[in-house]
C-alpha positions in Angstrom: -54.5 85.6 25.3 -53.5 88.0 22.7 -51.7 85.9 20.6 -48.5 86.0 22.5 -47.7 82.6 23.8 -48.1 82.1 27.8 -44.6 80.6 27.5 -42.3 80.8 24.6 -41.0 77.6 23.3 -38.2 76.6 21.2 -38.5 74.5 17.9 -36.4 72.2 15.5 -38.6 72.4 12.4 -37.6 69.5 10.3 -39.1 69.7 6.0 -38.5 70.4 2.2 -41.4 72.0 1.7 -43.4 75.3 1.8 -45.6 74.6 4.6 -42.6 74.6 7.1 -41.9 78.0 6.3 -45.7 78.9 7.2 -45.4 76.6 10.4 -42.4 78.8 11.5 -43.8 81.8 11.0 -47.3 80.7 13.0 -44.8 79.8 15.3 -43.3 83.0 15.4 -46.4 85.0 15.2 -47.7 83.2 18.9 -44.2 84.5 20.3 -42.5 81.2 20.6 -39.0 80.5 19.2 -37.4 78.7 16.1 -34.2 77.4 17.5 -32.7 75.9 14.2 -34.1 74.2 10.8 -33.0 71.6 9.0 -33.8 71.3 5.4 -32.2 69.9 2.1 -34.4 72.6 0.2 -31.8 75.4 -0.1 -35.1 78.1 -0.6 -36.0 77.3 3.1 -32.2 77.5 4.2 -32.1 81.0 2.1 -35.9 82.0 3.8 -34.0 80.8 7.4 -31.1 83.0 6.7 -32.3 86.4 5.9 -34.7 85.4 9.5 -31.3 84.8 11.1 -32.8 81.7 12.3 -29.9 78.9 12.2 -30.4 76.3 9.5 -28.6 73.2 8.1 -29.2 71.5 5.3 -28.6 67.7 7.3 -29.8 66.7 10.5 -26.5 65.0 10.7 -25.1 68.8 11.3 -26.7 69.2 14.2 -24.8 67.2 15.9 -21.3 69.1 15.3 -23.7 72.5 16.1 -26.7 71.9 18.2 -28.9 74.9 18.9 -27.1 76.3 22.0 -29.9 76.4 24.4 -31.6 73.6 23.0 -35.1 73.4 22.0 -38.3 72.3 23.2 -39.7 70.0 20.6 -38.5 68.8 17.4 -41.0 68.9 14.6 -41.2 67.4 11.0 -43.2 69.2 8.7 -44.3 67.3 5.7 -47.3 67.0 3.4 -48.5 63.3 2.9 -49.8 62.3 -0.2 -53.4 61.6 0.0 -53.9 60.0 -3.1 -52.5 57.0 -1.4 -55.3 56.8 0.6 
């Protein structure tokens, strides 16, 4: 394939930090679609906005404005700490 996605999928990315907003754009880049993110971290939310990709800063929000044709997976981006390994 060419880097388009045989089917485009929607996503709920779920994280505070930097490497859901290179998630989303990977995402993005294979042709699928980013159907809403939630994130306390008001950079992401700001990043989301100028997108026009619809964001919230609690998952708790979704629930008064789901994505309206709802999403294929929901994903939670996070780094774990490895020193606790």
């Amino acid at each position: 394939m060419n880097g388009q996605a045989a089917r485009s999928l929607g996503f709920l990315l779920l994280g505070e930090q930097s490497l859901l907003v290179r998630c989303a754009e990977r995402l993005l880049e294979q042709g699928h679609r980013i159907d809403g993110i939630v994130s306390e971290d008001r950079r992401i939310r700001e990043w989301a906005t100028r997108l026009g990709l619809p964001c919230h800063a609690r998952f708790e929000a979704l629930q008064a404005e789901p994505p309206a044709g709802g999403f294929d997976y929901l994903l939670k981006v996070r780094v774990r700490d490895m020193a606790a390994y």
